[in-house]
LUMDREN-201540 format. One record per residue (C-alpha): residue number from 0; x, y, z; residue in three letters. Coordinates in pm, 1 decimal, padded with zeros to 6 digits. Layout:
<rs>
(r NUM (X Y Z) 'ala')
...
</rs>
This chain:
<rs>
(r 0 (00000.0 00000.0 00000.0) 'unk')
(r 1 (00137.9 00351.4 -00087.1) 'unk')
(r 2 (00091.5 00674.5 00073.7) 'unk')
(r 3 (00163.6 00986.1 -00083.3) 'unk')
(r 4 (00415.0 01213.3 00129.1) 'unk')
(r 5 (00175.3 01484.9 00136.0) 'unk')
(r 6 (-00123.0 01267.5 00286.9) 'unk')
(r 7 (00155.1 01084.3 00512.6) 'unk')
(r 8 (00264.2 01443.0 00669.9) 'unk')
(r 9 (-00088.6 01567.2 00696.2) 'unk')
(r 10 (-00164.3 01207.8 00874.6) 'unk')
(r 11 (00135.7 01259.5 01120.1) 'unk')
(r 12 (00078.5 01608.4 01174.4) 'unk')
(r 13 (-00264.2 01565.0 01312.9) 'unk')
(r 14 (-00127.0 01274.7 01540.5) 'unk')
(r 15 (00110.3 01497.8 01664.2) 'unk')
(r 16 (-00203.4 01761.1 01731.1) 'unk')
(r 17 (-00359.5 01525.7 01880.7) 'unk')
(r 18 (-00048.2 01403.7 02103.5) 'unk')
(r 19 (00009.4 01711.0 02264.3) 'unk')
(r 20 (-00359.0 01776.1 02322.0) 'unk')
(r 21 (-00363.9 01495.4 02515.2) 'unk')
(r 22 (-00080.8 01603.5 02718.2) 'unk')
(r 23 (-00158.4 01959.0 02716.1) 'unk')
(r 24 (00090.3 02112.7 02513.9) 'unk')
(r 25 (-00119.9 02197.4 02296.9) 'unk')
(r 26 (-00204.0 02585.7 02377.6) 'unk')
(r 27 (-00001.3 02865.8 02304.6) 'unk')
(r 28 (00146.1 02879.5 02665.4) 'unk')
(r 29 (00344.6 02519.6 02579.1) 'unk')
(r 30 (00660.0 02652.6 02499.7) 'unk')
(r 31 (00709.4 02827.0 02858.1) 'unk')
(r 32 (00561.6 02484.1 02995.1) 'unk')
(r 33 (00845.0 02269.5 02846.5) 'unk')
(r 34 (01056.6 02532.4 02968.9) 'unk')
(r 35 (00952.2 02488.2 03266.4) 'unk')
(r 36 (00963.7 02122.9 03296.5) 'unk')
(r 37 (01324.6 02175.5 03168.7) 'unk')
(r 38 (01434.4 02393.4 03486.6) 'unk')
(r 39 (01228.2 02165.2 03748.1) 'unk')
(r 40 (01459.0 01893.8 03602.1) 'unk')
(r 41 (01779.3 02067.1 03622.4) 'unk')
(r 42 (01712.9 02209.2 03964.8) 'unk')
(r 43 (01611.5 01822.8 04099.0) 'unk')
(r 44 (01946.2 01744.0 03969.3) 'unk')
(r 45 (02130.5 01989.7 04077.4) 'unk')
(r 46 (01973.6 01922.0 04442.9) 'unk')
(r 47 (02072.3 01569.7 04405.8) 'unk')
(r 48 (02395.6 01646.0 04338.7) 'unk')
(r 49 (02423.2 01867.4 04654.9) 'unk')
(r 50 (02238.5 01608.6 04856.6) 'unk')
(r 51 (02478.8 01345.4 04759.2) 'unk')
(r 52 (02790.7 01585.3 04800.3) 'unk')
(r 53 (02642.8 01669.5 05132.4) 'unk')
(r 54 (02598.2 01254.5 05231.7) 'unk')
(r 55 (02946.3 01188.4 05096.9) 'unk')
(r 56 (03101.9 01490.7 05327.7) 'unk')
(r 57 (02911.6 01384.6 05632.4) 'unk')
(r 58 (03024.8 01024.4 05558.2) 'unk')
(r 59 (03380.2 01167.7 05526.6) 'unk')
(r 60 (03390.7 01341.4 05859.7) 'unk')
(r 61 (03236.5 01033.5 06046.0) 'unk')
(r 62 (03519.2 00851.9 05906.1) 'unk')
(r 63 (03789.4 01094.0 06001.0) 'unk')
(r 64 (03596.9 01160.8 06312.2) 'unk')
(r 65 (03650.6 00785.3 06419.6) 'unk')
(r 66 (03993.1 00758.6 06316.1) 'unk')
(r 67 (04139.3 01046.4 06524.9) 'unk')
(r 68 (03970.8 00924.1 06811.4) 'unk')
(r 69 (04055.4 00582.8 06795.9) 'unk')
(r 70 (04441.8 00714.6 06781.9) 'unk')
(r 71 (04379.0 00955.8 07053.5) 'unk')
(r 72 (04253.9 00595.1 07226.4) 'unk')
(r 73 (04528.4 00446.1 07120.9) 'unk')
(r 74 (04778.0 00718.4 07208.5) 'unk')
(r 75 (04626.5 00688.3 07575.0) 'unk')
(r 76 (04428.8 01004.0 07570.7) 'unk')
(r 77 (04136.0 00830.2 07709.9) 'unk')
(r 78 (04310.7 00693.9 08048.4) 'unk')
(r 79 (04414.3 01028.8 08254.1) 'unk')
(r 80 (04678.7 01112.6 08029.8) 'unk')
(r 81 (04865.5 00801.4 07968.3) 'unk')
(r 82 (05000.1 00730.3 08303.8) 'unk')
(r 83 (04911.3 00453.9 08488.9) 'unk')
</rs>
C-alpha cells in the first residue's frame, strides 16, 4: 500500500495535534511549559547532586571523626593522660 508524502505528513501532523492535546501542550502557553519542565529537572538534579555531596562529606567526617579518636585511644588520651 502507498501513501503519498503529502497525505503521510498531513496524517502525522494531526497525530502529533492530537499528542500534545492529550498532554496539554497543545495551547499557546506550551513553549514556557516545556521550559519549565526543563528547569524543574535541572534544579532536581542539581539538588541531588548537593544532597549526595552533602551525604558523601558527612560520611567523610564520620570517618575521620573515628579515626582520630581511635588514635587519641590508642595514644592513651582516654586513660588520665597516659600514666598509669
Amino acid at each position: 500500500m502507498e501513501i503519498e508524502e503529502g497525505a503521510l505528513r498531513t496524517i502525522i501532523r494531526e497525530e502529533m495535534k492530537s499528542v500534545l492535546k492529550e498532554i496539554g501542550l497543545h495551547d499557546d502557553h506550551a513553549g514556557n511549559d516545556v521550559r519549565d519542565l526543563r528547569s524543574l529537572i535541572t534544579d532536581w538534579r542539581e539538588l541531588k547532586k548537593a544532597i549526595w555531596q552533602t551525604v558523601a562529606r558527612w560520611g567523610t567526617m564520620i570517618v575521620l571523626g573515628l579515626l582520630t579518636f581511635g588514635a587519641w585511644m590508642k595514644l592513651g588520651g582516654g586513660d588520665g593522660g597516659g600514666q598509669q
